[in-house]
C-alpha positions in Angstrom: 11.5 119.3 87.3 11.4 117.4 90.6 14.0 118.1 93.1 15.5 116.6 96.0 12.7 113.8 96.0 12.7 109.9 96.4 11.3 107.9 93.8 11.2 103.9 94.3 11.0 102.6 90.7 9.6 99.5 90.9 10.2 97.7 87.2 8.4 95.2 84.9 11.5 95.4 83.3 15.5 95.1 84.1 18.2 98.1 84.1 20.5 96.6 81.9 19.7 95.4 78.3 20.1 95.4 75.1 18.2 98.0 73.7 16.9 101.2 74.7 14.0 101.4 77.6 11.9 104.3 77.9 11.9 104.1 82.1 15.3 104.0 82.5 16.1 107.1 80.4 13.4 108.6 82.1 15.1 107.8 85.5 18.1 108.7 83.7 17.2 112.1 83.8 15.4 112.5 87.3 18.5 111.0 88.7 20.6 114.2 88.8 18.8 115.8 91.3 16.3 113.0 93.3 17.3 109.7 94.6 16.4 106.9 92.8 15.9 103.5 94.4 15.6 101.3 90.6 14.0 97.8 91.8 14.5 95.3 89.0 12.2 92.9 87.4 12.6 89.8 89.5 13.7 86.8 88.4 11.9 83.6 89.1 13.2 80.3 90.1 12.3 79.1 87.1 14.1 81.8 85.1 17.2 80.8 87.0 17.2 77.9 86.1 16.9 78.1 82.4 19.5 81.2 82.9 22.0 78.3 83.4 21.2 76.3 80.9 22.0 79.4 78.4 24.2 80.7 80.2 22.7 84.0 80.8 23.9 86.3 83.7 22.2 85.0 86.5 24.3 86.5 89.8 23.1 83.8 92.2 25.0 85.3 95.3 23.1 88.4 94.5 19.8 87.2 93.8 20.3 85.0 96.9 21.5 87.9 99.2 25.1 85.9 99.9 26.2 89.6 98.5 24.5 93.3 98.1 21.8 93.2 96.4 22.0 97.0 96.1 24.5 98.8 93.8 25.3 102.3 93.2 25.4 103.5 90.0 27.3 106.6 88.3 25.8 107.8 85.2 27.3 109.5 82.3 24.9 112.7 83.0 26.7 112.6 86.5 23.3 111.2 88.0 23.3 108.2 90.5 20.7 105.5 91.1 20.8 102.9 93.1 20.1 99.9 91.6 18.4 97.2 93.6 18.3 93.2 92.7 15.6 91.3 94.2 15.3 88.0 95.5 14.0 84.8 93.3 10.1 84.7 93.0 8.0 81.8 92.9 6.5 81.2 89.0 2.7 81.7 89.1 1.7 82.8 85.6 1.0 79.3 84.8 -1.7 79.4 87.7 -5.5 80.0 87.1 -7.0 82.7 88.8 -8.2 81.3 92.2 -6.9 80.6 95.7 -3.5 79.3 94.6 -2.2 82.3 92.6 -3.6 84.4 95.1 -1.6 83.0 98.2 1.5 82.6 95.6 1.2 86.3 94.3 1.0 87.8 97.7 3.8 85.7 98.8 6.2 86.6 96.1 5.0 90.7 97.0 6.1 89.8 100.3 9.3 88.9 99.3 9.8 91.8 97.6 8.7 94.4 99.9 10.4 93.4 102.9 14.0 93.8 100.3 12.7 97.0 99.6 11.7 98.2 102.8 15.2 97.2 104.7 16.8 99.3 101.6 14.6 102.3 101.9 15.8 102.6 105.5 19.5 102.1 104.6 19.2 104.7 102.0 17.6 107.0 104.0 14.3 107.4 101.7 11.4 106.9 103.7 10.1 110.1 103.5 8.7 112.4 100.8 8.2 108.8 98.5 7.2 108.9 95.2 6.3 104.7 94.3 6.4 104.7 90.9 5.4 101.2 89.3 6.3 100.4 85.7 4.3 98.0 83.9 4.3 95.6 86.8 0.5 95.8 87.7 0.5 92.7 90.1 3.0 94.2 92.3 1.6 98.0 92.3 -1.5 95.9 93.5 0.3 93.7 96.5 3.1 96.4 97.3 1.4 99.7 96.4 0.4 102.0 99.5 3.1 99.9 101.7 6.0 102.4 102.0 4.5 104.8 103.5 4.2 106.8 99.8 3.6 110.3 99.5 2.1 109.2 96.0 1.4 105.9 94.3 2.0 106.1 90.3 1.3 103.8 87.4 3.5 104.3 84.7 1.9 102.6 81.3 4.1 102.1 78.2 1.9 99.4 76.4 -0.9 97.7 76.2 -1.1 94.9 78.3 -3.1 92.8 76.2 -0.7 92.6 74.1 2.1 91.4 76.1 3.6 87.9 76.6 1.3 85.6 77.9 2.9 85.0 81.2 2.1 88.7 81.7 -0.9 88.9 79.8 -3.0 85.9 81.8 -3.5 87.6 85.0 -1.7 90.9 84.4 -5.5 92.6 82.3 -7.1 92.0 85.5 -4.4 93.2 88.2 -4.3 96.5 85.4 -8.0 96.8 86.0 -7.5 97.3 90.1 -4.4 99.1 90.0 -5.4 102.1 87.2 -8.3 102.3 90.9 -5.8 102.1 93.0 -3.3 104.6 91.6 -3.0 108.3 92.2 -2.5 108.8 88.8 -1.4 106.6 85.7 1.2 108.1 82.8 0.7 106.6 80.0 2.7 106.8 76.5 0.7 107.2 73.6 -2.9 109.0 73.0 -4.0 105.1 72.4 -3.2 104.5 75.8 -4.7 107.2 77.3 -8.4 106.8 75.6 -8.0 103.6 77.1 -6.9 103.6 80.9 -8.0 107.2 81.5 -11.8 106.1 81.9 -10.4 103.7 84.7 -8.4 105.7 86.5 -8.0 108.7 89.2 -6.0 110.9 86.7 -4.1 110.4 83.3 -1.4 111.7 81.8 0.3 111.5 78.3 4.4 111.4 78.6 5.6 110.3 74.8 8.9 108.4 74.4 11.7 110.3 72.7 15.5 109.7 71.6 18.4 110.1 72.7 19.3 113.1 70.2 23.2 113.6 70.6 23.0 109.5 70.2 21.6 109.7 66.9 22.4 112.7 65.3 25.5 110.1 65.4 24.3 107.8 62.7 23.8 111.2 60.0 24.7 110.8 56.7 25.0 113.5 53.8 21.9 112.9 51.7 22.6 110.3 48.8 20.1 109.5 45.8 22.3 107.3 44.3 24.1 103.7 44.4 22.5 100.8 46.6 19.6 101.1 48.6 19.0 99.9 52.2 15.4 99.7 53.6 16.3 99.2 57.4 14.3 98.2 60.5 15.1 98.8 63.8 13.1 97.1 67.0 11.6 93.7 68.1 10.7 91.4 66.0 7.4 90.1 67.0 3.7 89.9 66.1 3.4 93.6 65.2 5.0 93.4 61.8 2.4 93.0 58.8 4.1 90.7 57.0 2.3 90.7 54.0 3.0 94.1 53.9 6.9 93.6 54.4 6.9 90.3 52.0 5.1 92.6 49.8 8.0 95.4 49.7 10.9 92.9 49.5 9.6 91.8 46.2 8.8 94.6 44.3 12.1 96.1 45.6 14.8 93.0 44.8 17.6 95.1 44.1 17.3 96.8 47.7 18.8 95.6 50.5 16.7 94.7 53.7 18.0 95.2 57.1 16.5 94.3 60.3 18.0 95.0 63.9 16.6 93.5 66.9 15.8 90.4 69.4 13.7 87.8 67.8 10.3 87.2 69.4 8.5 85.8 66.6 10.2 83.2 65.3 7.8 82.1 61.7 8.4 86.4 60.9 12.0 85.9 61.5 12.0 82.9 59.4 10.0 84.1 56.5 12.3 87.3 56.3 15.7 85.2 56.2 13.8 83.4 53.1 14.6 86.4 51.0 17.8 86.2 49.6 18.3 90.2 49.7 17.2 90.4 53.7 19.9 90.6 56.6 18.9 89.9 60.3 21.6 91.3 63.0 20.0 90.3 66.1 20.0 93.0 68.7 22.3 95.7 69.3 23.5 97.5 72.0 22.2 101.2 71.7 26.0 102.5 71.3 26.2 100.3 68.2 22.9 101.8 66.6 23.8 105.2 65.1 26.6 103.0 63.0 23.7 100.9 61.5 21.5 103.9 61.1 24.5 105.5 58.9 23.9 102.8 56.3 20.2 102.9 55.8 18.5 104.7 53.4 15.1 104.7 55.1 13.9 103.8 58.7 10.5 101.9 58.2 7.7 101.4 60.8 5.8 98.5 59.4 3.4 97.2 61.8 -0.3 96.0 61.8 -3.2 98.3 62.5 -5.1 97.2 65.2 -6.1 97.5 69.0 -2.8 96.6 70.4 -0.9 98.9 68.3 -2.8 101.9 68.1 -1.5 102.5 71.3 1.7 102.6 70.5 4.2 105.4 70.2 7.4 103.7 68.9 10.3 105.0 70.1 12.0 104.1 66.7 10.0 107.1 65.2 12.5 109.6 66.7 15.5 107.4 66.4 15.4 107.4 62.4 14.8 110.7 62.8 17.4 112.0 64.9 19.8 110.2 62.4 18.0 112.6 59.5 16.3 109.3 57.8 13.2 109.4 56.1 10.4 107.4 57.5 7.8 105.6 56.2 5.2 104.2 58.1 2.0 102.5 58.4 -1.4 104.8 60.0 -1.1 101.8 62.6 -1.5 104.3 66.1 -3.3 107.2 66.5 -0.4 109.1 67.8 0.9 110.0 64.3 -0.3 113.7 64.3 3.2 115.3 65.6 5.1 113.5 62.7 2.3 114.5 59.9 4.9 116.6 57.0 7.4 114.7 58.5 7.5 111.4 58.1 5.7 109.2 55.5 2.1 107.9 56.7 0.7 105.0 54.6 -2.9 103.0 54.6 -2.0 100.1 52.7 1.1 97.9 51.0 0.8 99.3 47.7 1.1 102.9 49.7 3.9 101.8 51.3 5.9 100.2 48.6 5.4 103.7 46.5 6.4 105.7 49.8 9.5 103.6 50.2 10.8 104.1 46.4 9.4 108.0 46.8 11.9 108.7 49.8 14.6 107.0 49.0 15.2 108.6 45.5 13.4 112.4 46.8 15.6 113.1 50.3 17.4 116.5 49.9 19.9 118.3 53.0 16.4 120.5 53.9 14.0 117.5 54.7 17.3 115.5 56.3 17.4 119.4 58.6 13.5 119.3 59.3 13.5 115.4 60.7 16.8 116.9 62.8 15.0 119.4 64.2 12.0 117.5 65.1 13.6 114.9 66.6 15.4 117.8 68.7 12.7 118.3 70.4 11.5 114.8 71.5 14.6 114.5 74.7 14.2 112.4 77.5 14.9 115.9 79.4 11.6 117.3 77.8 9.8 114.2 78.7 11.2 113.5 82.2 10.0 117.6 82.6 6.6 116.3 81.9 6.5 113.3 84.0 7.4 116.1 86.8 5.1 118.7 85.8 2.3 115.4 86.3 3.9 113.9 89.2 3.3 117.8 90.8 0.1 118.0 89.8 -1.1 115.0 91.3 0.0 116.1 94.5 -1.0 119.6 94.3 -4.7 117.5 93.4 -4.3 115.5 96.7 -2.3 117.6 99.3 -3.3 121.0 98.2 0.2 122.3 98.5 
């Protein structure tokens, strides 16, 4: 595992949240022994602005320096990170590719890196750098190689294809120069390494996981009987098949249908709240998950088979899992080989329906054990041990030593 190392975390995404991000537990981890310098997502005047208007928690003396923008954090593993907010950014993902986004990108980078420079040198962690970027390709392209890095990493968790659109627009082609750019690229799914590895320096696979003590939380003692609940856990968004789902709800109508998570797709949301037997309960905070989890009878993965998702390696896999629920699942990614005997793979809605009724009337204490112990082994400690192991080797590669 690394030790006594700095690692600038510089994040497509934002510390806090609802819902459990693969990064942070992986910084989680790294933080009891390294020093972690965690550099939100920033926030753009824009997003400021419609912060207000829905009352979101915009810190406006932060974001505008009046206060720190640096926090120290204390985490429940007794790890630390420092947790940095940047300034306001300029929007530009409504800009076409050209001179204008180019002078409003690098400006925005600028802002960015000067923050994060004046906070290196307070924290003392100029030297023996590790810049690791998450998902935020445009800035591992302006910022990357500008701290004086001992190595520059590209940390993967999706396709970016697939993403929103603001991110999507320019964010395929600042990918295509950063996988160049970067020592080395982690990626999260064998989907995602067939496709970035041909692109870039070196490639490594680092899975997501689950927090285990979290979930073993939500175990119930196996029940065949009384009411069942077909529950669904994650975003939802354009990777549902809903076909597939409408498909389950009504050949099952004396189930109950349960889905937790943010709304991103608002038609899907709208079609499931048609069906008198379906609940939506918005997002949860990940404390509040292994009480939902108690109540299912089966965690169900069902998305669409297609580019975008075959890349995929849904943390949500784990999670049912480590709560001893069945799964069933679609053959959407091709990163289902560790769950085969497991979990419950399907190829079409008919499959699934007969999978679904299968599981829910077939669990037993042994197969509720086996998804325990399988989901034992998928920790954030295992994975944050394989970051390391690929972080080492990169610079074993490059410095020899």
């Amino acid at each position: 595992m690394l030790k006594d190392r700095n690692v600038l975390c510089i994040s497509g995404t934002e510390w806090h949240g609802n819902y459990i991000k693969p990064l942070i537990e992986l910084m989680k981890v790294l933080s009891t022994d390294n020093k972690i310098l965690f550099v939100d997502n920033a926030y753009t005047y824009k997003d400021a602005l419609l912060g207000v208007n829905h009352k979101s928690a915009v810190d406006f003396k932060q974001v505008f320096g009046v206060k720190s923008r640096l926090k120290e954090l204390t985490l429940e593993n007794g790890g630390k990170v420092y947790w940095l907010t940047p300034p306001l950014t300029f929007p530009v993902s409504f800009l076409s590719e050209g001179k204008a986004y180019d002078v409003a990108i690098r400006y925005n980078a600028w802002l960015l890196r000067r923050v994060i420079k004046k906070n290196l040198h307070k924290l003392g962690m100029n030297s023996d750098l590790i810049n690791f970027t998450s998902f935020n390709p445009a800035m591992g392209v302006m910022n990357g190689r500008k701290f004086g890095e001992k190595s520059l990493i590209y940390h993967c968790y999706d396709e970016i294809k697939g993403a929103n659109e603001w991110l999507r627009k320019h964010g395929s082609r600042m990918e295509d120069e950063f996988l160049k750019m970067a020592d080395a690229t982690i990626v999260s799914s064998k989907g995602l390494y067939d496709s970035k590895a041909p692109f870039t320096k070196r490639c490594f696979v680092v899975k997501n996981a689950a927090k285990a003590d979290l979930f073993n939380k939500g175990f119930a003692p196996v029940i065949n009987s009384g009411k069942i609940n077909v529950g669904y856990i994650g975003t939802i968004d354009d990777r549902q098949d809903y076909d597939l789902i409408t498909h389950l709800i009504k050949n099952m109508p004396d189930a109950d249908f349960t889905f937790v998570g943010r709304v991103l797709n608002q038609k899907g949301a709208n079609l499931l709240k048609s069906f008198p037997n379906v609940t939506l309960v918005g997002a949860k905070q990940q404390e509040e998950l292994p009480g939902v989890l108690r109540k299912f009878s089966v965690g169900i993965i069902p998305f669409v088979k297609n580019k975008l998702t075959s890349g995929i390696y849904p943390m949500k896999m784990n999670e049912y899992l480590g709560a001893g629920l069945p799964v069933v699942s679609t053959d959407f990614s091709t990163d289902m080989a560790d769950f085969e005997g497991t979990i419950n793979i399907t190829a079409n809605k008919e499959q699934f329906l007969e999978a679904v009724k299968f599981e829910t009337t077939h669990n037993t204490p042994e197969k509720q054990q086996a998804r325990l112990a399988l989901a034992g082994k998928n920790t954030w400690v295992a994975r944050a041990q394989e970051l390391s192991d690929a972080i080492e080797q990169t610079e074993h590669e490059i410095y020899g030593k």
